[in-house]
C-alpha positions as CSV (number, residue, x, y, z in Angstrom):
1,X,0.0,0.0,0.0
2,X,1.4,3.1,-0.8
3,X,1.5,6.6,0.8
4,X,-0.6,9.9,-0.2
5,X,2.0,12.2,-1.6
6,X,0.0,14.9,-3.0
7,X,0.7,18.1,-1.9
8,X,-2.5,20.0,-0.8
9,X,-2.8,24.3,-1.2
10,X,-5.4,26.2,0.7
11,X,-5.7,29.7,-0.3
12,X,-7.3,31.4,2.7
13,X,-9.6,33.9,0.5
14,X,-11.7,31.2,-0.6
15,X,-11.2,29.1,2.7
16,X,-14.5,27.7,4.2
17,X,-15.7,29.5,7.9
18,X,-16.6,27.9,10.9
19,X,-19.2,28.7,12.9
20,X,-17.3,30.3,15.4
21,X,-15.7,32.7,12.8
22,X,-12.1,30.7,11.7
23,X,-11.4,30.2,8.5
24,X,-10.0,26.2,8.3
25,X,-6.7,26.0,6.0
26,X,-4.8,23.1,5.7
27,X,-5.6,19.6,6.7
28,X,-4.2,16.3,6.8
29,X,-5.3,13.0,8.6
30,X,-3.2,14.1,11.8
31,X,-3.5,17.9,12.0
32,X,-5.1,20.8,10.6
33,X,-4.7,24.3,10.0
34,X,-6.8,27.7,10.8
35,X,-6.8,31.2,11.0
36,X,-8.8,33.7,13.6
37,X,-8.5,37.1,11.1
38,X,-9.0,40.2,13.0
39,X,-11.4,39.3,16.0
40,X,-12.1,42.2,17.9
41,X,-12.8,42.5,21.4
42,X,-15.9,42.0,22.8
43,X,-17.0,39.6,25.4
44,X,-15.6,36.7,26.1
45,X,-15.5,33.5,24.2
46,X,-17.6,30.5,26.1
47,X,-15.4,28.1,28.0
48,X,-14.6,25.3,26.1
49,X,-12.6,21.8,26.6
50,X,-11.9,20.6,23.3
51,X,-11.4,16.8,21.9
52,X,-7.9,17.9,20.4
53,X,-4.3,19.6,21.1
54,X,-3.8,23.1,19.9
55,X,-0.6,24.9,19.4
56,X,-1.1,29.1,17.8
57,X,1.1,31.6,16.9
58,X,-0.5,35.7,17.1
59,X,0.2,37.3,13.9
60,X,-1.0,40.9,14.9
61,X,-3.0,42.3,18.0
62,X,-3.6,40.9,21.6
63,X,-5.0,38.0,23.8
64,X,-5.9,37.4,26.9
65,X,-5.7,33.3,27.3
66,X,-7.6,32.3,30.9
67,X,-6.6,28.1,30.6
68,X,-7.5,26.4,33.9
69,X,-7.2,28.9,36.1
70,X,-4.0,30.5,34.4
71,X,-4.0,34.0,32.7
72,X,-1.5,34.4,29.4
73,X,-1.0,37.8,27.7
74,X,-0.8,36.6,23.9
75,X,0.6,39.3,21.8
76,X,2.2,39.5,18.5
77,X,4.5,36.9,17.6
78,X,4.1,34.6,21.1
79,X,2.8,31.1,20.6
80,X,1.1,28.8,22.9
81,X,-0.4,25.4,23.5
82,X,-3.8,24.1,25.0
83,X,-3.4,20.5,26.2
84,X,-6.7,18.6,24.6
85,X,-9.1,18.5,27.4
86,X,-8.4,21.7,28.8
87,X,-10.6,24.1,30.0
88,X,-10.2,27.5,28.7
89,X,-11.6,30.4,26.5
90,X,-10.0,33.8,25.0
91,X,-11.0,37.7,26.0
92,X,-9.5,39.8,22.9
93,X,-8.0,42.7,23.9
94,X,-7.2,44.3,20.6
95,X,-7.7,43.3,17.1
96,X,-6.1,39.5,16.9
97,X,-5.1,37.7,13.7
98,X,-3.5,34.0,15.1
99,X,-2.8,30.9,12.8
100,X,-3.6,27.6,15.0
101,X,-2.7,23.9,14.1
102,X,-4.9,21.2,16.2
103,X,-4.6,17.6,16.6
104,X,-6.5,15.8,15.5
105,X,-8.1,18.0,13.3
106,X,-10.7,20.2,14.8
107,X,-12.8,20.5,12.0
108,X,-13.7,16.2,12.0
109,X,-16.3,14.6,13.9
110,X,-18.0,17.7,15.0
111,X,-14.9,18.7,17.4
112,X,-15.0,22.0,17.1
113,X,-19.1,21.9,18.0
């Protein structure tokens, strides 16, 4: 049996949204790809745990990460981790553009529900 070699492009104007507002990029059978463009502060996002491992990096603007109890200023080029299971949610403090990759992909089985 032989491997998938095909290489796979995503060009983020045409990328599919998410309900939450990110735009999914690419995927693969282990990990996946997406993009939070220019969330602006507001309220909170709800609490979530999710089924999956995420690692981000902030392109522009700043975070406020509240994971388990812990508070992490996220600002332009810091990256970060949520373990999968986690409890934790975001409060954007200023525009934020971040690129996250999550494992297994968030966007199969209804993880990201």
């Amino acid at each position: 049996m032989s491997e998938d070699k095909t290489v796979k492009k995503v060009s983020s104007a045409t990328s599919p949204r998410g309900e939450m507002g990110q735009k999914y990029l690419a995927d693969g059978k282990s990990v996946s790809m997406r993009m939070w463009e220019k969330e602006e502060p507001g309220e909170s996002k709800p609490e979530a745990a999710r089924e999956y491992e995420t690692v981000g990096y902030v392109v522009e603007g700043r975070a406020e990460l509240h994971l388990e109890g812990q508070k992490v200023l996220l600002e332009a080029g810091d990256s970060w981790l949520v373990p999968k299971g986690a409890s934790h949610t975001y409060e954007i403090l200023e525009a934020f553009t971040a690129v996250e990759a999550t494992s297994p992909p968030a966007e199969v089985h209804g993880r990201d529900e």
